[in-house]
C-alpha positions in Angstrom: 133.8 126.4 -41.1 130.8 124.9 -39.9 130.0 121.6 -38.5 126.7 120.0 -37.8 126.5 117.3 -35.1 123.6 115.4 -35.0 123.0 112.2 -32.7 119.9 109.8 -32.9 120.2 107.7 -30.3 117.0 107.2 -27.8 119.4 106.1 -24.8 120.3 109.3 -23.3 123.1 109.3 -21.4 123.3 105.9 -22.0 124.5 106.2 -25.3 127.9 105.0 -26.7 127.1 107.0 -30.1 126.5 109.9 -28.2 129.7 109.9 -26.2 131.6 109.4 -29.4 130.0 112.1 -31.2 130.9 114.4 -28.2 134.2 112.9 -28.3 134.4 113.7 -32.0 133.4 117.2 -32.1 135.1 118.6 -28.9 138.6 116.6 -31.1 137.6 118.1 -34.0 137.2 121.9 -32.3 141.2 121.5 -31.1 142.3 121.3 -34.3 139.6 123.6 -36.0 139.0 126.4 -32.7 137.3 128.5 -35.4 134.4 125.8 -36.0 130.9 127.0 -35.3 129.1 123.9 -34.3 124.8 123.4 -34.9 123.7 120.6 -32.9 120.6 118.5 -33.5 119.3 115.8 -31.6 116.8 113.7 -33.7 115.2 111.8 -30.8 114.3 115.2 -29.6 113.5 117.4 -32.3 112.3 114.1 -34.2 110.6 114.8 -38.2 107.5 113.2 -39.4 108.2 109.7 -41.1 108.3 110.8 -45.0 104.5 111.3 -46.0 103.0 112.1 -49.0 102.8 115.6 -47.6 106.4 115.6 -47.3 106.8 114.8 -50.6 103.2 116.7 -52.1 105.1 119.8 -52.4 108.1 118.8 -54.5 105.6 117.2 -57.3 104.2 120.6 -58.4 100.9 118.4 -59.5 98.7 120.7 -58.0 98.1 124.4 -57.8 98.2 124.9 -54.3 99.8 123.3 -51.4 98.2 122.2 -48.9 98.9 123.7 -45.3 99.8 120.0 -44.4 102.1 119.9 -47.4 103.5 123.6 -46.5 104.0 122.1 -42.7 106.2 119.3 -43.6 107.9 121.3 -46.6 108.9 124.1 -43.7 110.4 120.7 -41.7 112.4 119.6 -45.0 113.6 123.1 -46.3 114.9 123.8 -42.7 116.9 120.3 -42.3 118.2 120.3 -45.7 119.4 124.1 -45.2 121.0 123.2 -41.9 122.7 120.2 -44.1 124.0 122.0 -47.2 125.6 124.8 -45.0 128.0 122.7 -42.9 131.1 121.5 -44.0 131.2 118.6 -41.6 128.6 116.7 -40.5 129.3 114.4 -36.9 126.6 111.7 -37.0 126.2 109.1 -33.9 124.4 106.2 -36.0 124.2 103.2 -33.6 123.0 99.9 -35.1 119.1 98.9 -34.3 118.0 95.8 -35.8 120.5 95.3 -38.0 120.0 99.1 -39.7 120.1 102.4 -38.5 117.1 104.4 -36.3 114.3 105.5 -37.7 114.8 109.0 -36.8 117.8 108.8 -38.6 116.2 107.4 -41.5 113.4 110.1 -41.1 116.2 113.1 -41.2 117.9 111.4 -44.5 114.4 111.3 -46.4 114.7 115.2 -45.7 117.8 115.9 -47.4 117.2 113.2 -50.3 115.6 116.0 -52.0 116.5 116.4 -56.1 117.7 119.7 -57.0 119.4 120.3 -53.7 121.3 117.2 -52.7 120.9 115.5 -56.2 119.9 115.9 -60.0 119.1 113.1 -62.3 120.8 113.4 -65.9 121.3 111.5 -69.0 123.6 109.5 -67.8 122.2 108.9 -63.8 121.8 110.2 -60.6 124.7 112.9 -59.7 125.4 114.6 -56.2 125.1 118.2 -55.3 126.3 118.2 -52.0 130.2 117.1 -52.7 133.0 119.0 -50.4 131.8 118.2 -47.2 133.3 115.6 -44.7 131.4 113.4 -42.9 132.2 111.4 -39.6 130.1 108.5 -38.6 130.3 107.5 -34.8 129.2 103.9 -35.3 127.5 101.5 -32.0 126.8 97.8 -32.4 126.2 95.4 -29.5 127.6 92.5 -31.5 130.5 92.1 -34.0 129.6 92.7 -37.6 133.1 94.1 -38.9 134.9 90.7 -38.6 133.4 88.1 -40.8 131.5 88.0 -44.5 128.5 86.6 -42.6 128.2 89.8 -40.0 129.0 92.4 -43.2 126.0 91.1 -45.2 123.8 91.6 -41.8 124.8 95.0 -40.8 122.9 98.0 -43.1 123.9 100.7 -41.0 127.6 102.2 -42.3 127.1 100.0 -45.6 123.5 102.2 -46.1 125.1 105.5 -44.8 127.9 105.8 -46.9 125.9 104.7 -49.9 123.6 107.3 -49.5 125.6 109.9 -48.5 128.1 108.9 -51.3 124.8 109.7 -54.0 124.6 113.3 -52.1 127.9 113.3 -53.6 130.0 113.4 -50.8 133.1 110.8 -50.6 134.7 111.8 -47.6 132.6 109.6 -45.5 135.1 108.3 -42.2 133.8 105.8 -39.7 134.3 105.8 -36.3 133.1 102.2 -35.0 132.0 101.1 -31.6 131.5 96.9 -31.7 130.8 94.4 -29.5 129.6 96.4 -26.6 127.0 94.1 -25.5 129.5 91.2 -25.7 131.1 91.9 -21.5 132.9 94.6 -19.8 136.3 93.6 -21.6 135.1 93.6 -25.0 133.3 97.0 -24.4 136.5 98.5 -23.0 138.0 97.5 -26.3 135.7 98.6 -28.6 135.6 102.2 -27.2 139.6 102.4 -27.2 139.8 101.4 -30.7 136.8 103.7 -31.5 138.8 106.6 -30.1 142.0 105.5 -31.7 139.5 105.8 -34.6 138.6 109.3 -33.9 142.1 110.3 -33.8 142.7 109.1 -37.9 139.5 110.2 -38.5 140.1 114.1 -37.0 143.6 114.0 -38.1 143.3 113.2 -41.8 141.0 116.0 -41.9 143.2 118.4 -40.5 146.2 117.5 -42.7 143.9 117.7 -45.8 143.2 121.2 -44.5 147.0 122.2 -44.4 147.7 120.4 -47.7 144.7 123.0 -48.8 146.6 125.9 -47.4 149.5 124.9 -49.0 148.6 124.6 -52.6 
């Protein structure tokens, strides 16, 4: 089994998405000891915003690629590789004006790529990368989860699990952080119901696994 944890957050240490993610995978590893784990930090090891480079190569309207194109193409091909070999994917998404980070962003244009993560048929778009789990370690400073008026602000877990859901995937668990920025109280709150989170989250998984083994 692999698992591919990836964080975006530029904070650092600082970072409640990045504790949780930690938090997530070392959980996760308890129960699954035989987990290899790939780690990539996207505020690091950050790709290009999508370009028409990015995208030059996939078009096949011209002959040759050019070594731009073939640059960008090497970024994509190695991110969505990384992506379609793990079985789990940990992603710390915290919420940045109201959506998620554009490294994050930049990473998803990579995978959105048709014939590996997606087709297009007669009937619509259909996913290629089903099977996989996916645990979302969610941040917001304010409360969004609690009232019609913050769900139609936030486009951070309602963008995530659509997109992820047209990769095919529909095991897509969130493990929410809200309300951090809202006093000491309300931040010690939010992180013990994100870790109750990450307990449900870690143990469904692991009790799909022995279903698995038993059938």
């Amino acid at each position: 089994m692999k698992l591919l944890h990836v964080d975006s957050s530029v904070l650092g240490t600082n970072s409640v998405s990045r504790l949780l993610t930690a938090e997530v995978v070392a959980e996760w590893r308890k129960s699954h000891p035989q987990a290899t784990v790939d780690y990539l930090d996207l505020a690091v090891d950050t790709p290009n915003h999508f370009t028409a480079d990015a995208i030059g190569i996939k078009t096949g309207l011209q002959e040759e690629p050019t070594e731009a194109q073939r640059l960008e193409n090497a970024v994509s091909e190695r991110l969505v590789s990384q992506f379609l070999a793990s079985d789990v994917i940990v992603v710390g998404a915290p919420l940045y004006n109201f959506s998620v980070p554009t490294q994050l962003k930049a990473w998803i244009d990579r995978l959105a790529q048709m014939g590996r993560t997606f087709k297009y048929t007669d009937k619509g778009p259909v996913g290629l990368a089903g099977g996989k789990t996916v645990i979302v370690a969610s941040s917001r400073g304010g409360l969004y989860s609690t009232s019609e008026g913050g769900n139609a602000m936030e486009h951070q877990e309602s963008y995530l699990k659509v997109v992820f859901g047209f990769f095919g995937i529909t095991d897509v668990r969130f493990v929410r952080a809200e309300g951090l920025s809202m006093g000491e109280a309300a931040k010690d709150a939010a992180l013990a119901s994100a870790r109750s989170d990450i307990q449900i989250a870690v143990g469904a998984a692991a009790n799909q696994d022995l279903a698995a083994i038993a059938a």
